[in-house]
C-alpha positions in Angstrom: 40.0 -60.3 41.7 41.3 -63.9 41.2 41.6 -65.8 44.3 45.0 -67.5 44.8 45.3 -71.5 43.8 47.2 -74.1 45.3 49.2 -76.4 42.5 47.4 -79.0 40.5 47.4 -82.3 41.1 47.4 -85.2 38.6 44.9 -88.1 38.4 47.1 -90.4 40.7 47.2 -87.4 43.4 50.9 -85.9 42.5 52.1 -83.0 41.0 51.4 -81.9 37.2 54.7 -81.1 35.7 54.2 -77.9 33.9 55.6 -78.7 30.9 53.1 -81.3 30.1 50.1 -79.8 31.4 48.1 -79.1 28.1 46.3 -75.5 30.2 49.1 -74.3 31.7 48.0 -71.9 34.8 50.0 -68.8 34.9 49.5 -68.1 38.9 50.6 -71.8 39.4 54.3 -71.5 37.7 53.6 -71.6 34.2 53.0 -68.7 31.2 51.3 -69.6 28.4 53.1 -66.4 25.9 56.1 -68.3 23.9 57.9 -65.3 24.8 58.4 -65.6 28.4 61.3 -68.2 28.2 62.3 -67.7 32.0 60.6 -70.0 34.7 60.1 -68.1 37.4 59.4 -70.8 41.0 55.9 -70.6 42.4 55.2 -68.2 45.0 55.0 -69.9 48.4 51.4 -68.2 50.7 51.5 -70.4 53.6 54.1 -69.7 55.7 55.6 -66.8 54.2 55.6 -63.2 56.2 54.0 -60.8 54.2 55.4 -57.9 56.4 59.3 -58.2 55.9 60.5 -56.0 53.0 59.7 -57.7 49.4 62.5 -57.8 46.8 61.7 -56.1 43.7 59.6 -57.7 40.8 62.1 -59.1 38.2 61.7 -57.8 35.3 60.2 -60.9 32.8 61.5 -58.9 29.8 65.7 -58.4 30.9 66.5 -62.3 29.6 64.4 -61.6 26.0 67.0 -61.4 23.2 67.7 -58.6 21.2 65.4 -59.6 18.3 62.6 -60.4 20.3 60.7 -57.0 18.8 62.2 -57.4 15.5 59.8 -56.9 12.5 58.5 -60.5 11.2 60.4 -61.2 8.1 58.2 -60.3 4.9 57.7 -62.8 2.3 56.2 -63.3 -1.0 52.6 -62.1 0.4 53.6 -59.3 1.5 55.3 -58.3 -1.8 54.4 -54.9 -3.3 52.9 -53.4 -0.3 54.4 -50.7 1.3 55.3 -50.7 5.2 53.8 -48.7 7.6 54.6 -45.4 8.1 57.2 -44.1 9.9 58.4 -47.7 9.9 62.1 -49.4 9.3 62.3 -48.9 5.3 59.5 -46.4 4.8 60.1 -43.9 2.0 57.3 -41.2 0.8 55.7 -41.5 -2.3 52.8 -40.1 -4.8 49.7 -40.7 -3.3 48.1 -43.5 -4.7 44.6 -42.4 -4.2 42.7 -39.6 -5.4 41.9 -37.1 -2.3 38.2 -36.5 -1.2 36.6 -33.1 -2.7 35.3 -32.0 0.4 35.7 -33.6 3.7 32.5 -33.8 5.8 31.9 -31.1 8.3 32.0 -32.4 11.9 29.0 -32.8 14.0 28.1 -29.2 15.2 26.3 -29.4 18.5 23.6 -26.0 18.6 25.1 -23.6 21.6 22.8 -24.0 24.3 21.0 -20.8 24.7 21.9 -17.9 27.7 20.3 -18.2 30.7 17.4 -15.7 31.4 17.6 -13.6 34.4 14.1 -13.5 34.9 13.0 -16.3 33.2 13.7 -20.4 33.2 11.5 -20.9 30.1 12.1 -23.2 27.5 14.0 -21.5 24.4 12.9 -22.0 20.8 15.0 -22.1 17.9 15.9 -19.1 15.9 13.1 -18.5 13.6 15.2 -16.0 11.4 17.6 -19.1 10.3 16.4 -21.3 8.2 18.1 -25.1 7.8 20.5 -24.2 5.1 22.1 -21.3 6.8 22.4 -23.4 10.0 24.4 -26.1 7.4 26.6 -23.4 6.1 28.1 -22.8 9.5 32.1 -23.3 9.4 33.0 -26.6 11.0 36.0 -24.0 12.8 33.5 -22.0 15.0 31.1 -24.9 16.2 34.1 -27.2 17.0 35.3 -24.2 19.2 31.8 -24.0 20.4 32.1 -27.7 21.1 35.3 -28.1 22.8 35.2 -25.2 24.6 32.6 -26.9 27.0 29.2 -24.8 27.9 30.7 -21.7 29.7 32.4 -21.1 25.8 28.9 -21.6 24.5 27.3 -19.1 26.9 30.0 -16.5 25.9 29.1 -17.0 22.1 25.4 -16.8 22.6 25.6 -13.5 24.7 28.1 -12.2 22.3 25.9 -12.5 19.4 22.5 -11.9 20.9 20.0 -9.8 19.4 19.3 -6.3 20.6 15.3 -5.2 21.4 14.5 -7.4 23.9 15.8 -10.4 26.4 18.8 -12.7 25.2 17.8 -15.8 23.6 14.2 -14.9 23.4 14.4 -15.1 19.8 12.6 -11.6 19.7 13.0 -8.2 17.6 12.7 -5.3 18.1 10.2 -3.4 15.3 12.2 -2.2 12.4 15.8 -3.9 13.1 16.8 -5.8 10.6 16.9 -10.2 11.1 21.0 -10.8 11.9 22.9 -13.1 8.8 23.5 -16.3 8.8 27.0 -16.9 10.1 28.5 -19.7 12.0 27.1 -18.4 15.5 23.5 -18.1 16.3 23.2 -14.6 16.4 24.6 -14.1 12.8 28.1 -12.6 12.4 28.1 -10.9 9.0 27.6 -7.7 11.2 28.0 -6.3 14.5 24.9 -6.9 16.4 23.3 -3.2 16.7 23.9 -1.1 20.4 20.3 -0.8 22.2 19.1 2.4 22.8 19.1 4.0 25.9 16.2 6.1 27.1 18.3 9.8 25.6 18.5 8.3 22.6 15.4 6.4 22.4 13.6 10.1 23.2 15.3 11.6 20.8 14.7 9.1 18.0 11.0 10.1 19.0 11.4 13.8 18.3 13.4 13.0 15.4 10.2 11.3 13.8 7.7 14.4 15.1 6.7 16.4 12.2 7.8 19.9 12.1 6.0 23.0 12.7 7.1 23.8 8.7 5.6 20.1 7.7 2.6 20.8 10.2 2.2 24.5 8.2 2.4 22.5 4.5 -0.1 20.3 5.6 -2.7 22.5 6.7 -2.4 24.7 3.7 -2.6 21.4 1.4 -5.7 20.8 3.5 -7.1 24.2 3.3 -6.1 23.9 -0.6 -7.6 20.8 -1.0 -11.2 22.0 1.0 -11.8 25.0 -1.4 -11.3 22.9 -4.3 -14.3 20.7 -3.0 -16.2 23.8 -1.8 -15.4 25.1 -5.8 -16.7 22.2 -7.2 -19.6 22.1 -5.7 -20.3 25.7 -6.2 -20.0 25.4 -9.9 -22.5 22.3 -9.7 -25.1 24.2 -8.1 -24.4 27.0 -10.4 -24.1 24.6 -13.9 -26.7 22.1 -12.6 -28.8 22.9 -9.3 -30.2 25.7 -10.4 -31.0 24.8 -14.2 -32.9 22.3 -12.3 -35.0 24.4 -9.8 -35.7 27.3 -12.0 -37.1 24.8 -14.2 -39.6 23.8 -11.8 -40.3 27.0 -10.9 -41.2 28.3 -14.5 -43.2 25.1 -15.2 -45.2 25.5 -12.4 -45.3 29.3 -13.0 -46.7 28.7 -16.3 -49.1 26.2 -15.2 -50.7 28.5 -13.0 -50.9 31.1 -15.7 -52.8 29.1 -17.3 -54.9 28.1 -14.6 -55.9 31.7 -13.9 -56.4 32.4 -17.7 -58.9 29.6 -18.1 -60.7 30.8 -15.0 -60.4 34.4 -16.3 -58.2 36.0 -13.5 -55.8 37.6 -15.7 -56.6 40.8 -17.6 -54.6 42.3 -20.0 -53.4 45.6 -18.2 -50.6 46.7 -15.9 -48.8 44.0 -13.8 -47.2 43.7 -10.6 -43.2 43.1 -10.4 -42.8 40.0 -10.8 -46.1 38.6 -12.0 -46.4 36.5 -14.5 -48.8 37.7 -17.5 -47.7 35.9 -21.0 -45.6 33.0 -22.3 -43.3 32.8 -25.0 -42.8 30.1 -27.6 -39.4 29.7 -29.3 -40.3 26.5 -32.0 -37.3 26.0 -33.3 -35.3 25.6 -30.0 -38.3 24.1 -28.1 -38.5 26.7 -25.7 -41.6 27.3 -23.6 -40.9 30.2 -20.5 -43.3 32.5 -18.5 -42.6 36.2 -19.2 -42.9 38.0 -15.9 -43.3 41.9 -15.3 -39.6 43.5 -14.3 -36.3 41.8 -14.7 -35.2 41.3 -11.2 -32.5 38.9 -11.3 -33.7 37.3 -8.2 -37.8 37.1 -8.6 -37.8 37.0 -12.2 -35.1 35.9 -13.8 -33.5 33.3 -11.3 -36.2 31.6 -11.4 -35.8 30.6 -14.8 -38.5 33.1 -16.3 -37.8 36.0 -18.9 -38.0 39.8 -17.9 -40.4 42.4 -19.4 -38.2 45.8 -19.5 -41.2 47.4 -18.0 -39.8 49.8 -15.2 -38.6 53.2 -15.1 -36.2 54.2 -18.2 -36.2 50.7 -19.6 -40.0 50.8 -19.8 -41.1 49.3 -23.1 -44.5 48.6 -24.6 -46.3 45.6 -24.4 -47.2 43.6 -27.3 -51.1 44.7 -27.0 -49.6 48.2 -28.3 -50.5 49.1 -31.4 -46.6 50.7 -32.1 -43.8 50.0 -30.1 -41.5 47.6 -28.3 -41.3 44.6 -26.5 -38.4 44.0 -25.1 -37.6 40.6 -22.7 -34.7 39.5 -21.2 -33.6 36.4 -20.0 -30.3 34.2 -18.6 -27.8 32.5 -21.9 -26.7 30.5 -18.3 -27.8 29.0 -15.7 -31.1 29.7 -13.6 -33.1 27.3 -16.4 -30.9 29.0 -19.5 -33.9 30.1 -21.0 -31.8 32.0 -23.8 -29.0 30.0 -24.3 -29.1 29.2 -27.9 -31.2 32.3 -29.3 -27.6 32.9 -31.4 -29.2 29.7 -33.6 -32.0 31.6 -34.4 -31.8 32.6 -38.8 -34.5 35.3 -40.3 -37.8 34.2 -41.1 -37.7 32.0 -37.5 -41.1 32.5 -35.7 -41.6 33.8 -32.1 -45.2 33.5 -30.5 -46.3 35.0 -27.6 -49.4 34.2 -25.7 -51.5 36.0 -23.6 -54.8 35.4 -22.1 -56.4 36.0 -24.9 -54.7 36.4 -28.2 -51.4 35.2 -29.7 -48.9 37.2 -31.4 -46.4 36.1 -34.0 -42.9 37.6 -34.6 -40.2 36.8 -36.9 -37.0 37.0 -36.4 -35.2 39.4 -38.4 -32.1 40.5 -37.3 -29.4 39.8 -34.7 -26.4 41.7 -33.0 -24.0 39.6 -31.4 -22.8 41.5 -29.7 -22.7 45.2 -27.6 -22.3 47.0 -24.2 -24.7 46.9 -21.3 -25.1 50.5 -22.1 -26.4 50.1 -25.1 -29.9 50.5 -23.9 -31.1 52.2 -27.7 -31.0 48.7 -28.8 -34.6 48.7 -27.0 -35.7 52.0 -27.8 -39.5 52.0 -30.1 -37.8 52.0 -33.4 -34.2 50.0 -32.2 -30.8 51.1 -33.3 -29.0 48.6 -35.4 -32.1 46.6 -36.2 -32.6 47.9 -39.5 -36.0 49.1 -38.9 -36.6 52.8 -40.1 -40.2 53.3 -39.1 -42.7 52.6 -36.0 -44.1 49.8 -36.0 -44.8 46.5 -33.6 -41.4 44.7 -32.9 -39.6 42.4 -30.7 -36.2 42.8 -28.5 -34.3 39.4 -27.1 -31.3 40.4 -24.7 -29.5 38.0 -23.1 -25.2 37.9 -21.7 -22.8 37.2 -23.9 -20.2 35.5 -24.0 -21.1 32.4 -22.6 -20.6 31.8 -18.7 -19.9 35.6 -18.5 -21.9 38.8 -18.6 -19.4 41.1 -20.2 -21.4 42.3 -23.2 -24.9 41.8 -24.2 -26.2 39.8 -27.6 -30.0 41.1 -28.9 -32.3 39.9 -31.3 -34.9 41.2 -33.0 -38.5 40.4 -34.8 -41.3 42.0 -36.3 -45.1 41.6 -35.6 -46.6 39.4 -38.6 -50.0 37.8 -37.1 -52.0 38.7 -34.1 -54.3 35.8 -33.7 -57.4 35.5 -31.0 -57.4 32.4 -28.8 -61.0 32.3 -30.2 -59.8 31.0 -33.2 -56.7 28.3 -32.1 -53.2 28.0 -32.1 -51.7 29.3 -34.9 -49.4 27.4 -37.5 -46.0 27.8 -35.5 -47.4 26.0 -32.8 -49.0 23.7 -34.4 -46.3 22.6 -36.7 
């Protein structure tokens, strides 16, 4: 506040006529606007009572002309422009600029996030927008954000919080889908979804049970699926497995056949069931098995040996006889496969088998592909369908037919041509 002056005084000590004062004072009597015409006397302090009723102000602006506000009078620099707006003389015209393309979006503030009930933590930005959907917010919503002062912005972020879990977290619930990008910070392309109450949340849980009809399908698939393993490993102990063991079995029970007949043991004569007592040579197919007494499936032939018919009705000779019939069987499959390719065999193809002390050469003379398992004449001294017409010493190959089965039965027969002592060596189908 300005403190009140007394007038100035001149150098000689008297007054300073106004007028002629080159700084005027404006408390002291003078104004220094050119428009304030009217002198107005000093205001006397000393001596006058400030509590007796003041006259109104006069009003410094009653003795201005008329023209005092008057628009300045234009002249040649202000030719060609046109006067202000809404002023005397103003007309509209064409704009004489080009407007902008796009006007710049105002300054957005970001909401300030709801207030936790439980919580006072700091909150983090929305992770699910990214900085080019938080520019594409319209200018419209944020300035109502903005203006309507933090209560509006509280309203907005609850509105368009995110259900499955606290507001403003900035966490989601598994499996809802991230919210838009819209002007508000929740997204507004759709309604936010409802939470689930705990009805609705049980029910969603049956919902994803499996039935007991899916439950049912499952188990059979299962149950489908474990006898298709169980199958196929079957079939690879049947195809492989035991190829493999009865091979080992009829090497080592021709090893020790051989064992005993250098050591003498083994006498032509009867055998046990079972026993081993002579081995046959197939040349041509490379085939070296054990012939055992019987054709048990399980001690004879399983084990990957061939079968002497030597039992009961099937009883045949043995090929120390000086007329008749040996007749051996043996698996096409399987159980070492002893037989599997005898259908390769042509006339004229030699068969040896050797005993302790002699060896006896066959060869092969006919074949019948096949015939019944009745058929037991094919075995008989002098065998039907062979072609032979008289006694003499022959040979008899049975084995299954067709392959993998044992539907029918495929024989082959040969006829004694050499009977050679050990004494005297191998003879030529060996050798060769």
């Amino acid at each position: 506040m300005t403190a009140l002056r007394p007038e100035r005084e001149s150098a000689a000590g008297g007054p300073v006529d106004p007028l002629t004062d080159p700084l005027p004072d404006v408390l002291a009597g003078g104004h220094s606007s050119p428009w304030f015409r009217a002198e107005q006397p000093p205001q006397q302090v000393q001596g006058h009572d400030l509590s007796a009723p003041q006259p109104p102000p006069a009003d410094p602006y009653a003795q201005l002309p008329a023209d005092a506000y008057a628009a300045p009078p234009q002249d040649d620099a202000y030719a060609g422009h046109s006067p202000y707006e809404g002023g005397p003389g103003w007309t509209a015209s064409p704009e004489p600029y080009p407007a902008p393309e796009a006007a710049e979006e105002p300054y957005s503030p970001v909401p300030e996030a709801p207030r936790d009930d439980e919580t006072m933590a700091l909150r983090a930005a929305d992770p699910a927008r990214t900085d080019e959907e938080r520019d594409e917010t319209p200018p419209a919503t944020t300035a109502a954000g903005a203006e309507g002062g933090r209560a509006a912005r509280r309203k907005a972020a609850k509105r368009n919080a995110r259900p499955g879990g606290r507001r403003g977290t900035g966490r989601r619930r598994a499996g809802t889908p991230a919210p838009e990008a819209s002007g508000t910070p929740g997204g507004g392309g759709e309604p936010p979804e409802r939470p689930r109450t705990r009805v609705e949340a049980r029910r969603a849980e049956r919902a994803r049970k499996p039935s007991a009809a899916t439950v049912a399908s499952r188990a059979v698939g299962e149950l489908f699926i474990t006898i298709g393993v169980l199958m196929l490993l079957f079939v690879t102990y049947q195809l492989w497995w035991t190829n493999v063991r009865a091979q080992q079995q009829a090497d080592g029970a021709a090893h020790n056949l051989q064992q005993d007949w250098e050591q003498g043991k083994r006498k032509p004569g009867a055998f046990q069931a079972g026993q081993g007592f002579a081995i046959l040579h197939i040349p041509k197919l490379d085939v070296v098995v054990p012939v055992a007494s019987g054709i048990d499936k399980q001690r004879v032939l399983d084990r990957g040996m061939a079968g002497h018919y030597a039992e009961g009705a099937l009883k045949t000779a043995l090929p120390s006889a000086k007329e008749g019939n040996f007749a051996v069987a043996g698996h096409r499959n399987t159980h070492g496969e002893p037989f599997r390719y005898i259908n390769r065999l042509t006339p004229g193809d030699p068969i040896v088998v050797e005993t302790q002390d002699t060896y006896y050469v066959y060869e092969m003379a006919s074949i019948l592909p096949q015939t019944p398992p009745s058929n037991t004449a094919v075995i008989d001294p002098v065998p039907a369908g062979s072609g032979f017409t008289e006694p003499g010493r022959y040979l008899t190959l049975t084995t299954c037919t067709p392959e993998f089965t044992s539907t029918y039965r495929m024989i082959v027969w040969g006829k004694m041509v050499e009977e050679r002592p050990r004494s005297k060596g191998k003879p030529d189908a060996l050798v060769d």
